[in-house]
Kinemage of the C-alpha trace (Angstrom):
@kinemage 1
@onewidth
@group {chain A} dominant
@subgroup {mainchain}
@vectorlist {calphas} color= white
{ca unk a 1} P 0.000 0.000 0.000
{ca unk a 2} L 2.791 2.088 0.863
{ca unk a 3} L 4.357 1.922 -2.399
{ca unk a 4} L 1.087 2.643 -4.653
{ca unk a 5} L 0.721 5.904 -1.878
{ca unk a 6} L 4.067 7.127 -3.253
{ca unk a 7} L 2.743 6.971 -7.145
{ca unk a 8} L 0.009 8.565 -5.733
{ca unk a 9} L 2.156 11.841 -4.290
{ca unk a 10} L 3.928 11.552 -7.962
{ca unk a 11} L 1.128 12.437 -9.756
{ca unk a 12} L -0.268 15.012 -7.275
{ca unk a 13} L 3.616 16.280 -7.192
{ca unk a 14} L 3.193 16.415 -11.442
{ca unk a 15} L -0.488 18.213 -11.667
{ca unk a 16} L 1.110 21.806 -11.579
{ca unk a 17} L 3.335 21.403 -13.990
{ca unk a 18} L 0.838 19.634 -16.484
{ca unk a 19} L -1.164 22.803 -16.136
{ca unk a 20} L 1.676 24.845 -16.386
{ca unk a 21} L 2.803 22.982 -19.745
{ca unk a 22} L -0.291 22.133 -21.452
{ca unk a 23} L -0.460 23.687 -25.337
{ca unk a 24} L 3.291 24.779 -24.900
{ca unk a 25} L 6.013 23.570 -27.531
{ca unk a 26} L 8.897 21.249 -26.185
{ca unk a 27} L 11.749 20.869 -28.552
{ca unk a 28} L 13.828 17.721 -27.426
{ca unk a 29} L 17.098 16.336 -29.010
{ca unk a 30} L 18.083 12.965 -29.454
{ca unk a 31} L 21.101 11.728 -31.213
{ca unk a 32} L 24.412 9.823 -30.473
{ca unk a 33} L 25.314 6.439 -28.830
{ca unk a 34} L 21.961 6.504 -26.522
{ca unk a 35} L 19.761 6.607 -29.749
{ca unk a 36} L 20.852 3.017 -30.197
{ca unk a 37} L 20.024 1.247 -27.268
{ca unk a 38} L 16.618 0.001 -27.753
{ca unk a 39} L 15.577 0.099 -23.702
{ca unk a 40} L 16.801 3.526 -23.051
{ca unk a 41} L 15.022 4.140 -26.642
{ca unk a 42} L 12.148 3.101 -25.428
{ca unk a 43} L 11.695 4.548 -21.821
{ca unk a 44} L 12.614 8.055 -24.051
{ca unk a 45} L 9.861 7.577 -26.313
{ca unk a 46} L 7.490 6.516 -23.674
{ca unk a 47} L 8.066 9.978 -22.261
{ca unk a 48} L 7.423 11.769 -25.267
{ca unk a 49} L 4.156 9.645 -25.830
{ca unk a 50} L 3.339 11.099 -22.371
{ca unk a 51} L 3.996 14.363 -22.712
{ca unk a 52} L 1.792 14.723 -26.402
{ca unk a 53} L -1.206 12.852 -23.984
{ca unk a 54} L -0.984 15.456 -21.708
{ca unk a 55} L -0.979 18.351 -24.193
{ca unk a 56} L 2.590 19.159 -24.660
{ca unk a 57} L 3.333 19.428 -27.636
{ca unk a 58} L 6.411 17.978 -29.005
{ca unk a 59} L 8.908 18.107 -31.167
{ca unk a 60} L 11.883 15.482 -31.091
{ca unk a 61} L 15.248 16.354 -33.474
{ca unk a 62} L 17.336 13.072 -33.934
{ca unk a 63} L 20.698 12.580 -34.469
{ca unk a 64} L 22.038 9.824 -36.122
{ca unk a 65} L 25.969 10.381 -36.036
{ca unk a 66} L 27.095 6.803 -34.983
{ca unk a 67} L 24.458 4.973 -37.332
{ca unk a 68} L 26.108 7.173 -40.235
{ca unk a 69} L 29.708 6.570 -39.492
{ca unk a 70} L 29.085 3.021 -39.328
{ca unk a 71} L 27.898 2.844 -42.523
{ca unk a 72} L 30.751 4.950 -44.098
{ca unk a 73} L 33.154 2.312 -42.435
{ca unk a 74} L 30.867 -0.271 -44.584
{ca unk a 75} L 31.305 1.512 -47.904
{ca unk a 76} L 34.974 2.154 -47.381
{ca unk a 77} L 34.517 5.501 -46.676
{ca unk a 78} L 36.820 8.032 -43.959
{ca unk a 79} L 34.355 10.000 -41.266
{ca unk a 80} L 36.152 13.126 -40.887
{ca unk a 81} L 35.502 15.859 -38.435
{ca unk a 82} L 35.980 19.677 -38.314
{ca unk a 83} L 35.825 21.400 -35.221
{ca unk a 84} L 32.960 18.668 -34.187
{ca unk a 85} L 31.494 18.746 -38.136
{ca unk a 86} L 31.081 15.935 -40.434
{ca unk a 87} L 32.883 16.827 -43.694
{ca unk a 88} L 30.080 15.858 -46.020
{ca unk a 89} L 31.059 15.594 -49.605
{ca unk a 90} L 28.554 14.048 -52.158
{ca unk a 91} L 28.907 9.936 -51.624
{ca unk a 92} L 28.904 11.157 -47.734
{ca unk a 93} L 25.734 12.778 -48.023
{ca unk a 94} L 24.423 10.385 -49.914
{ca unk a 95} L 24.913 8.444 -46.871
{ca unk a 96} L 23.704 10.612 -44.203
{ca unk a 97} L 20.376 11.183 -45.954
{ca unk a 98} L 19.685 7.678 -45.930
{ca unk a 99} L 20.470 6.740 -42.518
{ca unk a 100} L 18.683 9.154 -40.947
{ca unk a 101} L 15.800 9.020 -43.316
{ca unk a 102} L 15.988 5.513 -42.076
{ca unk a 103} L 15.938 6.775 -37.873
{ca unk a 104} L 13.109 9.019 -38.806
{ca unk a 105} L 10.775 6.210 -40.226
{ca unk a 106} L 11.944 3.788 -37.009
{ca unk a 107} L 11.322 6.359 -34.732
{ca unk a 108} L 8.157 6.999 -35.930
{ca unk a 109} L 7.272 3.466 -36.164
{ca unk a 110} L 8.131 3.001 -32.471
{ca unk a 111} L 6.116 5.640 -31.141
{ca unk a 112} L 3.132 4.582 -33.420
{ca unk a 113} L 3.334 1.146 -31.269
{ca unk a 114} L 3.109 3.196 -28.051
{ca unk a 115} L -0.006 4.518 -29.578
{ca unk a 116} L 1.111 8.288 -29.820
{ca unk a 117} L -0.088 10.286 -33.072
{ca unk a 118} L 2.868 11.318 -34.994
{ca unk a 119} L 4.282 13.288 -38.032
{ca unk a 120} L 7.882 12.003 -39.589
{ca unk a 121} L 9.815 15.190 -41.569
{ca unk a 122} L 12.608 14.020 -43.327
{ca unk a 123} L 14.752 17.109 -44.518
{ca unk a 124} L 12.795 16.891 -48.063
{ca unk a 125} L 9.975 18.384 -46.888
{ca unk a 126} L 12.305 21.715 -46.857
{ca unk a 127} L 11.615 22.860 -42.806
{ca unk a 128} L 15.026 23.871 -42.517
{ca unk a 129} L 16.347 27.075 -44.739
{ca unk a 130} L 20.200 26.740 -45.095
{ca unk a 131} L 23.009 28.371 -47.053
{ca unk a 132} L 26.700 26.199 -47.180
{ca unk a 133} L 28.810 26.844 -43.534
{ca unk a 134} L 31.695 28.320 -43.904
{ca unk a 135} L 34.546 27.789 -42.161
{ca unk a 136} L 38.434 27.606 -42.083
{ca unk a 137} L 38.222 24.266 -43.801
{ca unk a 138} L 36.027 23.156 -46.860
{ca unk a 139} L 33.115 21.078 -45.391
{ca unk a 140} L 31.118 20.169 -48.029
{ca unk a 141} L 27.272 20.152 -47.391
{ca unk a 142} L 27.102 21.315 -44.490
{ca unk a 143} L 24.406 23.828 -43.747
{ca unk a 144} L 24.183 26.851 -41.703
{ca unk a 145} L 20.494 27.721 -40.842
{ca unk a 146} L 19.224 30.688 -41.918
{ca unk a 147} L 15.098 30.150 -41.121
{ca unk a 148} L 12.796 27.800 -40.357
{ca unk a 149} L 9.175 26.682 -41.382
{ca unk a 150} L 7.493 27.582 -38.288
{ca unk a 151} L 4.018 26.750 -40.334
{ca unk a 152} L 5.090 23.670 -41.344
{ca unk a 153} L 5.793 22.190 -38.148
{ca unk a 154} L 2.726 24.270 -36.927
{ca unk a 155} L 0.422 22.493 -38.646
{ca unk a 156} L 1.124 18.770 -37.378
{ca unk a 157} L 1.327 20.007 -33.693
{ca unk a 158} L -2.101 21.613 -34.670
{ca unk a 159} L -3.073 18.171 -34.913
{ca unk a 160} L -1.539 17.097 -31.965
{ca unk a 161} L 0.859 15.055 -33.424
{ca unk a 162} L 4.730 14.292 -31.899
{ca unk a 163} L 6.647 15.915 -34.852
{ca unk a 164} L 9.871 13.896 -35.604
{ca unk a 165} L 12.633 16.302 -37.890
{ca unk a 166} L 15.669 14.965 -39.179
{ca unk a 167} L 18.669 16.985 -38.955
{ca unk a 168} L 18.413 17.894 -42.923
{ca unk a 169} L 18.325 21.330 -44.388
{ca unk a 170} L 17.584 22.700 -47.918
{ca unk a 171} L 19.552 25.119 -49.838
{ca unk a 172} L 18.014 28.118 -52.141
{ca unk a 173} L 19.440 25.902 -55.019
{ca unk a 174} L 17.310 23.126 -53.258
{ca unk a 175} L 20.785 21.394 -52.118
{ca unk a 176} L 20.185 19.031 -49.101
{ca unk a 177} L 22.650 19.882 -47.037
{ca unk a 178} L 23.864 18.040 -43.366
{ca unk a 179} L 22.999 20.256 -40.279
{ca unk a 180} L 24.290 19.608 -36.968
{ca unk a 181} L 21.332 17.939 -35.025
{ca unk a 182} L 21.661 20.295 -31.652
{ca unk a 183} L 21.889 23.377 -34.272
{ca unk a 184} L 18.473 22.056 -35.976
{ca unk a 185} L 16.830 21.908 -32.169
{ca unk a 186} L 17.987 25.150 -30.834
{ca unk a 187} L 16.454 26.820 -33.915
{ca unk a 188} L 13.423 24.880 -34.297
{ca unk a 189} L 12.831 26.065 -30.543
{ca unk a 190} L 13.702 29.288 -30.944
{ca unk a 191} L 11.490 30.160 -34.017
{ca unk a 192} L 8.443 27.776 -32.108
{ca unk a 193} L 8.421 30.184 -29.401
{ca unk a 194} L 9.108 26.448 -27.117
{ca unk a 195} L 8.810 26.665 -23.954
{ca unk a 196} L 11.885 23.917 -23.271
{ca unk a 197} L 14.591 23.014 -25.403
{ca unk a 198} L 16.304 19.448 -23.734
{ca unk a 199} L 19.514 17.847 -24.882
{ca unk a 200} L 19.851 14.592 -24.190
{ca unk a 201} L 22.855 12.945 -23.523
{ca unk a 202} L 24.742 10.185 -22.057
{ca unk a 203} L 25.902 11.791 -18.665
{ca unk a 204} L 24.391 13.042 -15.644
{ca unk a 205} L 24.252 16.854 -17.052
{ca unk a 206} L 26.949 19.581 -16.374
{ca unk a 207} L 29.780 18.788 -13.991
{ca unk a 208} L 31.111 20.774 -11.623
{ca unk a 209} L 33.974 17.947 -11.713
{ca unk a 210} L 33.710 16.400 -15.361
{ca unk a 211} L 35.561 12.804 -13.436
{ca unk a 212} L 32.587 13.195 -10.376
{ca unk a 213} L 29.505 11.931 -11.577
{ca unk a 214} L 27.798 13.173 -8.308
{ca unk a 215} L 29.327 16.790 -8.936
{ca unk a 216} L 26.072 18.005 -11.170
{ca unk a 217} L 25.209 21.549 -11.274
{ca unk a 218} L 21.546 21.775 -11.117
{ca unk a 219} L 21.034 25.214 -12.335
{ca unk a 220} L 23.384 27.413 -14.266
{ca unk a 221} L 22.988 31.071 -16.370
{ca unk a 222} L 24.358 32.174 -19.301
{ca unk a 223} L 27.145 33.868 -17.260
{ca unk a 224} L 28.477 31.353 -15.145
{ca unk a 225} L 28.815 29.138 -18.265
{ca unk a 226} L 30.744 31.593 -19.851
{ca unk a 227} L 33.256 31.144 -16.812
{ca unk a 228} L 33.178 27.396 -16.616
{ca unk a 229} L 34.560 27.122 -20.276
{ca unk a 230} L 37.271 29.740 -19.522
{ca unk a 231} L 38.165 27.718 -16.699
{ca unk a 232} L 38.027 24.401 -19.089
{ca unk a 233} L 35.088 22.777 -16.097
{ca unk a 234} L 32.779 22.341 -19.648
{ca unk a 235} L 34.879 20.777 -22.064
{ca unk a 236} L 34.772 19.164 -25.397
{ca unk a 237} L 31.835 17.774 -26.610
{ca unk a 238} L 29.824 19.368 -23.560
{ca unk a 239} L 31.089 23.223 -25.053
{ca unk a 240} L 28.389 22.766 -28.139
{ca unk a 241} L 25.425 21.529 -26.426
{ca unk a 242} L 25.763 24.649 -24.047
{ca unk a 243} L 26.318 26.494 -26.724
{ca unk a 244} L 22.930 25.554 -28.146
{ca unk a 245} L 21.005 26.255 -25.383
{ca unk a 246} L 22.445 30.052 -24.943
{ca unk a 247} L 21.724 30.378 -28.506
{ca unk a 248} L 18.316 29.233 -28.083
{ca unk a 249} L 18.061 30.885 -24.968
{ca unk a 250} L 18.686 34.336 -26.719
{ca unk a 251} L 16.056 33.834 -29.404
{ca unk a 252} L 13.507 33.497 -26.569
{ca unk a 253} L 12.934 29.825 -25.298
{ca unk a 254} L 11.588 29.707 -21.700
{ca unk a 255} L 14.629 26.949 -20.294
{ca unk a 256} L 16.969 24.513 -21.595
{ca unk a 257} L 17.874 21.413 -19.901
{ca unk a 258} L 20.571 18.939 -20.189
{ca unk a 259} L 19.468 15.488 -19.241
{ca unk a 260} L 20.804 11.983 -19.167
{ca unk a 261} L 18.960 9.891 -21.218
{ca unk a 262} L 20.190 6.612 -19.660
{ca unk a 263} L 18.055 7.239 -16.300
{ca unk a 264} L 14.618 5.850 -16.650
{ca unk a 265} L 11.830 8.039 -17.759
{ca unk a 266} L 14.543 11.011 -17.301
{ca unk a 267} L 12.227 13.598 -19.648
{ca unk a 268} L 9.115 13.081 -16.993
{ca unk a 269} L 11.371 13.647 -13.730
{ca unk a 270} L 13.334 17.045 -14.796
{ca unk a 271} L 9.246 18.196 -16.338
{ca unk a 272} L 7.557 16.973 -13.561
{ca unk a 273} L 9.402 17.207 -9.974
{ca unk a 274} L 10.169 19.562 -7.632
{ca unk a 275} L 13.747 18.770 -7.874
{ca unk a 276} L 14.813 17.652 -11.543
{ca unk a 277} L 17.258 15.132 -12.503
{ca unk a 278} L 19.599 17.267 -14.711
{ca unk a 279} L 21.082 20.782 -15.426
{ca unk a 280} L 18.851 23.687 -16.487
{ca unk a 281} L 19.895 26.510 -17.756
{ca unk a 282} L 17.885 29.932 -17.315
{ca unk a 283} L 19.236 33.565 -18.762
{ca unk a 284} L 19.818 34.600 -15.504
């Protein structure tokens, strides 16, 4: 009795934020090694089924870096990097479209078997405006986003349907080009007016130690971010997921969050408790 009590103070615990949440737009982000493991797949998904029931609505941006570079490997193919880029020339993007057009259809698939209403957008569909990225090395096509097709996306939420977008941008010359997934989310939020834009990743959140699991910082601004990089406590891959959320941050989303997809049902405890399981970060 005691246990089914303590589901009980759950819910009660969630109804505030529910009401809070209900109609608003959650961007979440999905990509890397934890998009391959089908349980933590699953208990992700299950959230996100949960979230459109209770009238979030949602829109989930997948990666799909490891599934690409695997099949690279298979085709004989290098995966080079620039400053955390894929160098995408033709035969790569050839590649990249496929394997995540393939992600996108799973995806899809799985939350149709959880019984959640969904839309798949591919990169075809031409949501995401780019022009080529430049940088100090040639990168191929890679995209830098210039706009997004707020209607487009408005019009499945409308519906109230989970909205699945591949990280896949369009070109004026109607050029697919590769777009970094985190890139694609901090925009998408940003132009959807979301309310939340969550990364989700495969450790605890931000680190006050980045060796001490148990060292997470719960809340953080955009200020005292700026001083953890200079004093190298975010490092490496942590710097562009940060990065993301300031940028999304500054175009007007509510909060970003930075949770560890590996703990179970990780997207309903940091919405939904008093306490949160990762690191949020707020303007100030």
């Amino acid at each position: 009795m005691e246990n089914i009590i303590k589901k009980a103070n759950v819910l009660v615990e969630a109804i505030p934020y529910i009401h809070a949440f209900r109609k608003k737009n959650f961007v979440i982000k999905y990509g890397g090694s934890i998009l391959d493991n089908e349980t933590i797949r699953k208990h992700v998904l299950e959230d996100i089924v949960f979230l459109s029931y209770v009238g979030i609505r949602t829109i989930l941006v997948h990666g799909g870096g490891p599934h690409i570079s695997t099949r690279l490997k298979e085709a004989g193919l290098k995966s080079e990097f620039h400053n955390g880029i894929r160098v995408t020339d033709e035969k790569t993007l050839e590649i990249v479209q496929e394997e995540l057009d393939k992600l996108n259809k799973q995806i899809v698939g799985e939350i149709k078997n959880l019984k959640g209403d969904v839309t798949g957008l591919k990169g075809e569909e031409n949501i995401v405006h780019v022009e080529k990225k430049k940088a100090s090395k040639e990168l191929g096509y890679v995209g830098t986003i210039t706009s997004i097709d707020q209607k487009a996306i408005e019009s499945h939420l409308k519906k109230g349907r989970i909205t699945v977008l591949s990280p896949m941008g369009v070109s004026v010359e109607k050029k697919t080009h590769n777009v970094n997934a985190d890139e694609v989310a901090s925009a998408i939020a940003a132009s959807m007016d979301a309310e939340k834009l969550v990364l989700l990743t495969n450790v605890a959140g931000v680190l006050r130690h980045p060796d001490d699991p148990h060292s997470l910082i719960s809340t953080l601004t955009i200020d005292e971010i700026d001083n953890l990089i200079k004093n190298n406590v975010i490092q490496s891959g942590m710097i562009p997921k940060v990065n993301a959320c300031i940028e999304a941050l500054n175009g007007g989303v509510q909060k970003t969050h930075i949770v560890d997809a590996r703990l179970h049902h990780a997207l309903l405890l940091e919405f939904f408790t008093d306490q949160g399981v990762g690191t949020q970060i707020i303007r100030k």
